[in-house]
N, C-alpha and C positions, 0 to 999 in steps of 0.2 A: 742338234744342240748337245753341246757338249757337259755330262754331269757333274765329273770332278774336275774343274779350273783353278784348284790352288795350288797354288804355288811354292808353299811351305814342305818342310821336309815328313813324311808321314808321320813319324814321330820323332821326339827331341825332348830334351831337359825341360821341365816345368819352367812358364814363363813365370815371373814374377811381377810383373805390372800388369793388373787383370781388374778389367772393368768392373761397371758396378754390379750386371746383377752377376756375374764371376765373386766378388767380398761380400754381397747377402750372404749370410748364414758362413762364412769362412772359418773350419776349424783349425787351429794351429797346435800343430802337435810336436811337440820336445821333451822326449826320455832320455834321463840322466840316470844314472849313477856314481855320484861325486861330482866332478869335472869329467867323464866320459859322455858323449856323446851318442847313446844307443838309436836313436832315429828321431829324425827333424824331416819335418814335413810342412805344408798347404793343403789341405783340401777341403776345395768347394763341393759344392751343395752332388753336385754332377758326381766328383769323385764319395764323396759320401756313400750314395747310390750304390754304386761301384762296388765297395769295400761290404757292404751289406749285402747285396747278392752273391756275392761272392763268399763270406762267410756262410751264408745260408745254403751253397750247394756243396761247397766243403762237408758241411752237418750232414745234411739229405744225403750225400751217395758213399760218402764215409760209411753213416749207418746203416744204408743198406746193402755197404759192402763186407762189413763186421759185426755186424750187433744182430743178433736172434732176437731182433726184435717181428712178430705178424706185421705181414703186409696190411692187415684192417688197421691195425695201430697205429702205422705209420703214414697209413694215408690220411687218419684223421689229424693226428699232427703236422702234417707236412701241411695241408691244405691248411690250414690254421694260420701256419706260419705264412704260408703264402699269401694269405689274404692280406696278413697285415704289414708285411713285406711292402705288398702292392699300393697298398693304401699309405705305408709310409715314401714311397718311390714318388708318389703323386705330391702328396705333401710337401716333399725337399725340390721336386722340379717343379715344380708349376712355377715358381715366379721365372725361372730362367728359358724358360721352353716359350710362355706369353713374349719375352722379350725378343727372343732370336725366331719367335713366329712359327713355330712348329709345334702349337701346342697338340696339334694328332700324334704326334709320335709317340709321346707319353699314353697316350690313351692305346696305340696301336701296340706297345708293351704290355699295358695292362691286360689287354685283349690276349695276344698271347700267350701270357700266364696263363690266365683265365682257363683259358682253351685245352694248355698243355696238363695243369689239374683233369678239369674236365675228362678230357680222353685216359690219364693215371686211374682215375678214379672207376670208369668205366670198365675198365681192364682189371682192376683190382673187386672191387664189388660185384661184377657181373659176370666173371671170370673168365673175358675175355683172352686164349692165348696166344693170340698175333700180336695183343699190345701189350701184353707182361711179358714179351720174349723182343720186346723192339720197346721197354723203355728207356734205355740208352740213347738209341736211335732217334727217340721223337724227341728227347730234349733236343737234343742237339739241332734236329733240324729249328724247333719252335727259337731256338738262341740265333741261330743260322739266320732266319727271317727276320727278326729284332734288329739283330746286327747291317744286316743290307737293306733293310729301312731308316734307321741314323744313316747309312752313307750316304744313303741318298739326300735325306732331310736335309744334314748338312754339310753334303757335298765333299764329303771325308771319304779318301780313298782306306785307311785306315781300319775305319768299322766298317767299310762293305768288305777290306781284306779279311777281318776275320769272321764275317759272315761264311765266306768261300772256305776258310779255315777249318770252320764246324762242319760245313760239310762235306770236305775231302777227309775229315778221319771217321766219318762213320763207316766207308769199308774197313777203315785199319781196324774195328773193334772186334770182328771174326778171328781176328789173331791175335788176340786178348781175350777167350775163352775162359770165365771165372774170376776174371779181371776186371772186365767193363764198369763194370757202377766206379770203381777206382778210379779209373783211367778217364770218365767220364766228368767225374767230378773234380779232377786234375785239369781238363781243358776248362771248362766252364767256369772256376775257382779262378784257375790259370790268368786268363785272358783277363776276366773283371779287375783284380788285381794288378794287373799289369797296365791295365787306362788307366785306375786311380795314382799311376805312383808317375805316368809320363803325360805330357803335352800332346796331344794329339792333331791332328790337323784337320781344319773346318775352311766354311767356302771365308769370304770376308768381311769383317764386321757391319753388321746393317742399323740405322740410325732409327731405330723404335718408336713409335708416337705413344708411347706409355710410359717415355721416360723423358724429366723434366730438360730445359735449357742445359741448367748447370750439372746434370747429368752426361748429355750429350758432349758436352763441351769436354770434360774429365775424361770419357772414353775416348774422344779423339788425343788427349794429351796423354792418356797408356796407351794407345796406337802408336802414334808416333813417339814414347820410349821404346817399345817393343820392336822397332823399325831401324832406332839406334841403338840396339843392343847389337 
């Protein structure tokens, strides 16, 4: 059986007729300056996500690529943050993940996290030095698993590519020597950031029993705009 069957180009310009649970929670975002246009945007619930974890690894490997700040310090903030990160990830997905039927994915993220604290933490408190000398490495790989779990969920060549992504540069980080938490937090940043601003490609829309008539009926009518786009 075949995983990824779509058809759609991996990634492309944000569609702009997007179903309903895609307008749950829809932020719209336009910065001005006078009549200057400094960025105009969409993003759903999904790219929300996105734009959040992805500022919060920016934070995380920024400062523990710059800031003297203790490793005890930072593990109790970081985990902190993480918690609530996670709890907010769940919060923003859950109605769209029940709809598109994958609500383990979410959870299989959460896990995850979970996990990749967990093992930071171990490494840092217990002074673990195989895992303070590979925490680079276990992000990435813990992002790596995330990412090729959505492809599969939804059948997105896309995020299992960047699955494969995170884990063809953790040899590159040997040759980033002093570097790595930098470099690290440029992919991870990187990549979140770059779902929330494009259209990504998913299997094809499935017709939810949690979502009413005249529900259904609307998402067939932004299918087919999106079809004559």
């Amino acid at each position: 059986m075949t995983i990824f069957q779509s058809t759609e180009p991996i990634v492309r310009i944000k569609q702009q007729h997007l179903d309903v649970q895609d307008l749950t929670g829809l932020l719209k975002v336009n910065w001005k300056i006078g009549n200057y246009t400094l960025h105009s945007g969409l993003y759903t619930r999904i790219d929300q996500v996105f734009l959040l974890w992805g500022l919060i690894s920016l934070i995380i490997f920024i400062t523990a690529q710059f800031f003297p700040i203790s490793w005890i310090d930072q593990a109790y903030y970081w985990s902190g943050l993480t918690l609530i990160a996670t709890i907010g990830m769940i919060f923003l997905t859950y109605y769209w993940v029940r709809i598109e039927q994958v609500t383990w994915l979410i959870y299989c993220w959460a896990l995850l996290m979970l996990i990749g604290v967990g093992l930071t933490n171990l490494g840092i408190f217990c002074g673990w030095s195989q895992i303070l000398a590979n925490l680079c490495p276990l992000w990435l790989i813990v992002c790596a698993l995330g990412y090729l779990a959505t492809g599969i969920a939804l059948q997105s060549r896309s995020f299992a590519l960047a699955g494969l992504l995170h884990c063809l540069a953790i040899p590159l980080l040997s040759y980033l020597i002093g570097w790595q938490f930098l470099a690290t937090g440029i992919i991870l940043a990187g990549t979140l950031l770059f779902f929330a601003e494009v259209q990504w490609d998913m299997r094809s829309p499935i017709e939810s029993p949690l979502l009413t008539v005249e529900q259904l009926a609307f998402n067939r009518e932004q299918l087919y705009k999106r079809q004559m786009e």
